[in-house]
N, C-alpha and C positions, 0 to 999 in steps of 0.2 A: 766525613770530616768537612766534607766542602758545604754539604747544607747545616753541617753547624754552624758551621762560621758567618753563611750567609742568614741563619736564623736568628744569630747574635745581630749583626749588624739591622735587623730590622725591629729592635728589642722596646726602641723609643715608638716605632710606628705603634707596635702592638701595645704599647702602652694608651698611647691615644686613642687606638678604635673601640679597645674593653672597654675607656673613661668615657667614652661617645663624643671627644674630641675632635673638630672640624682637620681634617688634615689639610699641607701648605701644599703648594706648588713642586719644593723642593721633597718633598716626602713623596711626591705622586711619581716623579723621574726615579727616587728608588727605589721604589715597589718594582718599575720600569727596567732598572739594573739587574734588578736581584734576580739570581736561578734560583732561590727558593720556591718553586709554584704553591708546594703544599701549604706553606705558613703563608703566601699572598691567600690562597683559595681557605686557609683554618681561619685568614680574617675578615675576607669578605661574607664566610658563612656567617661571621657572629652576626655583622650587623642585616645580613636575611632575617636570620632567623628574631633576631632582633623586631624586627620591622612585620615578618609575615609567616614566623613559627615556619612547622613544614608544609605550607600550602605551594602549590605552584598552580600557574594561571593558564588557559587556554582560552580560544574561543572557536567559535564555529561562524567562518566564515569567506569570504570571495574577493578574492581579489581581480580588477579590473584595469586595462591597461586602454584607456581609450585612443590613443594614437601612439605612432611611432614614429613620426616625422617631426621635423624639431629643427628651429633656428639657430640651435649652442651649435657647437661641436665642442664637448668636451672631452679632453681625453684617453680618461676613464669611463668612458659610456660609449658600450657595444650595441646598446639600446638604438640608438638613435639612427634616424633615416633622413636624408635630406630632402628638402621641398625642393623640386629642380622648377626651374619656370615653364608652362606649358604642362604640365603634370595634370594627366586630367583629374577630378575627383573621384575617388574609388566609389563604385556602384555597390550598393548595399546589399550584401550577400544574402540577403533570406535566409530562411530557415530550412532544418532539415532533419531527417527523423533518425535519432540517435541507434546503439545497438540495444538500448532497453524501450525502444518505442517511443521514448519523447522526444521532445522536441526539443532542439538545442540549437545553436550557432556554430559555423566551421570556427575554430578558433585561427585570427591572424599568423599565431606563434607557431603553427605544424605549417605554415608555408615556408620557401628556398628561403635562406636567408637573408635576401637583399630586399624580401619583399616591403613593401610600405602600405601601411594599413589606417584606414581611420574608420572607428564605427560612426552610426547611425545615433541619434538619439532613442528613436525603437530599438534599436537593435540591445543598447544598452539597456532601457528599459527590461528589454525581455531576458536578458543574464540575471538582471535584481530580482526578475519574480522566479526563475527559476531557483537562482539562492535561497530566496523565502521558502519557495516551497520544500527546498531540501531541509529548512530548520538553521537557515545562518541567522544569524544576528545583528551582521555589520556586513556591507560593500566596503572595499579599501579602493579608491579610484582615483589614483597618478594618471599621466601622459605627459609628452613631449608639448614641445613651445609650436603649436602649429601657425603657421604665417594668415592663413587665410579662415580660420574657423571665429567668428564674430562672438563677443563676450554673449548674449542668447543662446546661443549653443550649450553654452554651460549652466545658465538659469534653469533650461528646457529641460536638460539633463537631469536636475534635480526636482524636479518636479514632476519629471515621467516618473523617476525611480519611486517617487512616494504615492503617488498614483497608483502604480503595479503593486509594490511591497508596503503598503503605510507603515506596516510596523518595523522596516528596515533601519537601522540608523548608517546614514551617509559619512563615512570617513572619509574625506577625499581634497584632492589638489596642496600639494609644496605650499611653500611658499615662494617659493619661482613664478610657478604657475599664477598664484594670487597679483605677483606685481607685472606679469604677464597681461592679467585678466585690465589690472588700471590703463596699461597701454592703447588695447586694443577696445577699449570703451569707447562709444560715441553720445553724450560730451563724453572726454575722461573722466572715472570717477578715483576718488582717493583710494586706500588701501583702507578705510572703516567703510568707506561706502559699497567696495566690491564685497565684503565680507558679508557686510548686514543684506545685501539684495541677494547673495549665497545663503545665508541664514534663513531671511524670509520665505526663501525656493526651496528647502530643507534641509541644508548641509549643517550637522549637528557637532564636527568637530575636525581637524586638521589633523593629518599625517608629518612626520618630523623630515622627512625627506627634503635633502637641496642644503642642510648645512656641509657637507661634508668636512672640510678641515677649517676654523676659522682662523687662518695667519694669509699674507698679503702674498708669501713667497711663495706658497703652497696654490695658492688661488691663482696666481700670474702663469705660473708653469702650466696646471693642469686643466683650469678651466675661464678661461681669462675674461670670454664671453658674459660668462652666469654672475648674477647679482651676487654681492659680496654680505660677509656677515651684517654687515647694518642694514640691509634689508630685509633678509632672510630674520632679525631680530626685529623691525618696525616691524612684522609683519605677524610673529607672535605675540608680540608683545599688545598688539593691537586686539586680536583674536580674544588677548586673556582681560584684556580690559571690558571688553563686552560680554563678556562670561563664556567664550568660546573654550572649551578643553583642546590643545594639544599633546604633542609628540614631541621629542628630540631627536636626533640622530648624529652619527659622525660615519663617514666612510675612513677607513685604515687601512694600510697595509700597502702604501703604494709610493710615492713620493714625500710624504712627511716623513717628523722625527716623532721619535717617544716624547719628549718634551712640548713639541707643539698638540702632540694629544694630548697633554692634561691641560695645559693651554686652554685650549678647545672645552674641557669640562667643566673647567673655573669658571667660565663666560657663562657659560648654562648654567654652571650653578649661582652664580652674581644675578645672572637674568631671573630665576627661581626667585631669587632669597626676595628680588622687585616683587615679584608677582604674587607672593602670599602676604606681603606686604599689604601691597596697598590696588591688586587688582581683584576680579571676581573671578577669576579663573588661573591656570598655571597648568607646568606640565604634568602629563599623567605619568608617562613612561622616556625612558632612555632606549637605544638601541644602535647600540653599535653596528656597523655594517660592514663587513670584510669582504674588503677589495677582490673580484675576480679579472683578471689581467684579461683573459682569450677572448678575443675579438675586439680588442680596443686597443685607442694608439699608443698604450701603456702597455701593449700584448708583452713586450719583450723582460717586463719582471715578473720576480717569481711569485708575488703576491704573498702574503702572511701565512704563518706555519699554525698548526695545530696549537701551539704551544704559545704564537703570540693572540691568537682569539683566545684562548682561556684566561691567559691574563689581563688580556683588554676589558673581558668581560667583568673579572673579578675588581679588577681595578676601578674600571665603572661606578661598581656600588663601594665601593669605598670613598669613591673624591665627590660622588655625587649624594651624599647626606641628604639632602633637602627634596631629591624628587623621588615617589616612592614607589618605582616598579623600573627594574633593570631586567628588558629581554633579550634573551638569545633568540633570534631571528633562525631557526632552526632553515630556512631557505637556503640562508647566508653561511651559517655554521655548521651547515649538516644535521642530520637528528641525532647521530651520535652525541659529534660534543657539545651540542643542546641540551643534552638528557644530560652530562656531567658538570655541564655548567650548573644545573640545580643545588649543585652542593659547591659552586666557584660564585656563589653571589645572586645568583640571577631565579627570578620568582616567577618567571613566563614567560613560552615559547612561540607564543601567537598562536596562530591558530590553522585549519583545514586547509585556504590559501585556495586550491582546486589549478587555477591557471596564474601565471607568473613569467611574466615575458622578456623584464630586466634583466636579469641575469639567469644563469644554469650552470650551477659546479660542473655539473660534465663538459661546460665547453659546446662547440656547433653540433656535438653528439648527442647531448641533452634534450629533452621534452620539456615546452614550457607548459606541459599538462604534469603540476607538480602541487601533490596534494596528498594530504595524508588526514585519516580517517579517526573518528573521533577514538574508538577501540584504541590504536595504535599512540593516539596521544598520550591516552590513560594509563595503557601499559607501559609507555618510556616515564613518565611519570612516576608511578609505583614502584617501578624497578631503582628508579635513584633514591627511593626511600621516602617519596613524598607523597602529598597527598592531592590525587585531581581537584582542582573547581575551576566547574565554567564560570566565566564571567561575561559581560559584554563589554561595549568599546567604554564604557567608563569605570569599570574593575566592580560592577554592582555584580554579584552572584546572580547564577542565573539558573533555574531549577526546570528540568526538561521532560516531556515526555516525547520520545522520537522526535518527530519537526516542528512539536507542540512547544513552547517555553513561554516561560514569565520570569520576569526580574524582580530577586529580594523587595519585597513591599517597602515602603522606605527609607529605601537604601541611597545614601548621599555617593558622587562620587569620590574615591580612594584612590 
């Protein structure tokens, strides 16, 4: 009786998503109310399947954390290490011969927790070319705001990596990072010009990371430091004008409301609706991010239940019309409700990932050696009723033999 009633009450929604109806602000809080899950997840499939039939996406790829030390203190980020003054520079670990004979790097993320790590520009080079050689496609390379590491360090970075892997495409740096990178310029350079001398050095496109909530009350409480949404938007927005592809993001589950998250998706999708307008680029993908409390100065809530990630996800592709790929960050969501996200809206799980230092569901018990294997993709895949395809960072298909691939001939991105 009770999901009757709550199926009735959402009877106008489902009228608008079948009619392919933009939905409002006050419709997004409902969806938001309602304990119906199955009629929110029966309507975010339509517009999936709508959008990408039963395909779901992955890739094969590496994620890279190049520091951990960081000027925020935000209070949702367990991540972060502070630069003390006097802190010598960490000496560049070398390499060393893994349990299959190669060669690899001690990963920062298996040291005591307090530790504070900064790679090497070789050193990251050398993560790119072993990615390559395992058959990724993409590096994804965040890090912290570090006090002392010169805007060169980051040019360098991107130019060893295409040096090692030419064929790697560079995901990499927030957009924190990017108004980060203007500061620390000598002269300063704008937010086109950090971009375009990133461009030039290889970086092919932006990670969505650093919006987390966009509201003022939200931002004061949790992270007061970190640039605010108008930055974090000068800074895509800038990206898409020069034909750079980004990401989105939202972090949930922690101190906001249901209502300032669709808040949050209206902006992105206002900021969208700009950018196929009248820029050369816009976003690729959406990616919500559920809040992990342990070890941050938010430790003491309980972080978002099963129940509110499936509907955040579903709700996602519902309020966000105009951008066309909603992933379940299986890092964030687990591979379970990743795998049943497939049928609550969402068309890609990302991808192999290998190490992952931000966060770890398990908490300080967790391994930031967290990777899962392209087999195991395909099978959580299949098993929700869909159908594998690789892609790379721009959703171009991508057809493989072992470490060998080539991208759809072509193929525009999607």
């Amino acid at each position: 009786m009770i999901a009757s009633l709550s199926a009735t009450s959402l009877e106008d929604i489902a009228e608008k998503v079948e009619a392919g109806e933009r939905l409002t602000h006050a419709d997004g809080v409902r969806l938001y109310c309602s304990r119906d899950i199955h009629e929110i997840g029966r309507l975010a499939n339509i517009v999936r399947e709508r959008q990408h039939g039963d395909i779901a996406y992955y890739n094969v790829n590496r994620h890279i954390n190049y520091t951990n030390y960081c000027v925020l203190r935000c209070k949702f980020c367990s991540f972060y290490r502070p630069y003390e003054k006097g802190d010598a520079p960490p000496h560049p670990r070398g390499l060393e011969v893994g349990h299959d004979g190669a060669l690899s790097l001690p990963m920062a993320g298996d040291a005591p927790k307090l530790n504070s790590y900064e790679y090497t520009v070789e050193e990251i080079a050398e993560l790119a070319r072993q990615a390559a050689a395992a058959g990724a496609t993409e590096v994804h390379i965040v890090g912290g705001l570090h006090p002392k590491l010169p805007f060169s360090y980051y040019l360098d970075m991107c130019r060893a990596i295409c040096a090692a892997a030419p064929k790697l495409h560079i995901k990499a740096f927030t957009a924190i990072e990017i108004i980060h990178f203007t500061r620390i310029s000598r002269p300063r350079l704008s937010i086109r010009e950090v971009l375009e001398r990133l461009r030039d050095a290889g970086l092919g496109s932006l990670p969505g990371g650093g919006a987390e909530i966009f509201d003022d009350r939200v931002h004061d409480e949790a992270y007061r430091n970190k640039v605010g949404e108008q930055g974090w938007f000068d800074v895509h927005g800038t990206a898409h004008e020069i034909g750079m592809y980004t990401n989105a993001t939202m972090l949930y589950g922690h101190i906001e409301r249901p209502e300032e998250r669709i808040t949050h998706m209206i902006k992105l999708r206002e900021h969208q609706d700009e950018s196929l307008a009248t820029r050369k680029a816009a976003f690729n993908c959406f990616i919500p991010l559920s809040f992990i409390p342990e070890g941050s100065e938010l430790g003491e809530l309980p972080g978002p239940t099963g129940l509110t990630d499936l509907k955040t996800l579903a709700i996602s592709r519902l309020m966000l019309d105009n951008i066309p790929h909603i992933k379940a960050f299986w890092i964030m969501q687990s591979a379970k409700l990743a795998q049943v996200a497939l049928n609550f809206g969402c068309d890609d799980m990302d991808g192999t990932v290998v190490w992952y230092d931000i966060t770890k569901r398990e908490g300080g018990a967790g391994s930031t050696h967290q990777e899962m294997t392209i087999e195991r993709m395909q099978a959580l895949i299949r098993e929700a009723g869909r159908v594998p395809v690789e892609r790379d960072t721009l959703y171009r298909r991508v057809f493989r033999q072992g470490a060998d691939w080539q991208v759809e001939s072509s193929a525009a991105p999607r």
